[in-house]
N, C-alpha and C positions, 0 to 999 in steps of 0.2 A: 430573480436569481435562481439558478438550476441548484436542484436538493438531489444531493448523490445517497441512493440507496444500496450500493455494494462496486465494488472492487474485482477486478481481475488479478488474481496473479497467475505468473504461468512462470513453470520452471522446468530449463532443459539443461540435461546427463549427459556429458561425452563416455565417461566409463561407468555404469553401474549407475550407484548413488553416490560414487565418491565425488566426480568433478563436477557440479551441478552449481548452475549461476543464474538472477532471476532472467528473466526476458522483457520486452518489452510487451504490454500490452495495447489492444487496439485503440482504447482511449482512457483516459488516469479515471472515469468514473463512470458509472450508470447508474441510471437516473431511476429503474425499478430492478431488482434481482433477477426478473425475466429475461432482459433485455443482456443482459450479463450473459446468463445461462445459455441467448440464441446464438453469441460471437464466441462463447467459448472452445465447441467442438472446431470452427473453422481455424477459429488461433492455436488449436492446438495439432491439427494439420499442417497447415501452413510451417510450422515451426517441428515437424516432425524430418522435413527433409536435410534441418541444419543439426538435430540433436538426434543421438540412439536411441533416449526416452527423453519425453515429454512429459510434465504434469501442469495439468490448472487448476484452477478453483476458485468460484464465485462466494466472495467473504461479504457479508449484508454489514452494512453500518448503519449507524444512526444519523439521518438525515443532519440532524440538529447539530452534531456533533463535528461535520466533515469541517469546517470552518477550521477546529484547532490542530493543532500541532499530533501527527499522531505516527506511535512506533510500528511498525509493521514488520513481522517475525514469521520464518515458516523452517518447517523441519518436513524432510520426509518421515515417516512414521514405519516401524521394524512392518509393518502392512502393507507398505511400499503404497503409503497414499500421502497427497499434502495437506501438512498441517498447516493452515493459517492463521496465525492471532494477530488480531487488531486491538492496540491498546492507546488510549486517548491521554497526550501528557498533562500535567497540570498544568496552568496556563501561570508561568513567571509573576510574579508581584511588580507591581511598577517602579519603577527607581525614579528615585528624587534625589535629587545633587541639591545642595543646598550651600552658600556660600558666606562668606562674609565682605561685606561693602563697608569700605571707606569713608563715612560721613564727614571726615573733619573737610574735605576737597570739594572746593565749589566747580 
C-alpha cells in the first residue's frame, strides 16, 4: 500500500484574489514532501498560462492518517500566500439496525 506524505494544492486568480478556484493537481498524493515540492514549481507554470495568479503549496500529512476521511481548507492570507489546513474527520460510529422477528411463524 503507497503511504501519502503531503498533498499539492494549487490555486489560480482570474481577478486579483477575488475569483480564485482550486486546480487540479498533478496527482491526489506524494509519497515524501520532496517529491511534492520537485512538481510544484512545474504545476505552477503550466497553470500560469490559464490564471493571472497562481498559488500552490505542498501540505505534509500524516502517513497513517491519509486513509480517513479528511477536510481540506485554504485561504489566501492579507500576505498574499496560501494557507492550507489539513484536518482529519472523526471517523462515524457504526450503525446497527436492529429489528424485531416474528417467532410465532414457522
Amino acid at each position: 500500500m503507497e503511504h501519502i506524505a503531503a498533498i499539492m494544492m494549487l490555486v489560480g486568480c482570474t481577478q486579483g484574489n477575488v475569483e480564485c478556484k482550486e486546480l487540479p493537481a498533478p496527482a491526489v498524493g506524494f509519497e515524501t514532501a520532496e517529491e511534492c515540492h520537485a512538481l510544484l514549481q512545474p504545476s505552477l507554470n503550466a497553470a500560469r498560462g490559464k490564471y493571472k495568479i497562481v498559488y500552490g503549496k505542498c501540505a505534509a500529512i500524516d502517513p497513517a492518517l491519509y486513509i480517513e476521511d479528511a477536510t481540506i481548507t485554504w485561504e489566501i492570507t492579507p500576505a498574499k500566500e496560501l494557507d492550507v489546513q489539513v484536518t482529519f474527520d472523526e471517523p462515524a460510529p457504526p450503525v446497527q439496525v436492529a429489528g424485531k422477528r416474528d417467532l410465532t411463524t414457522n
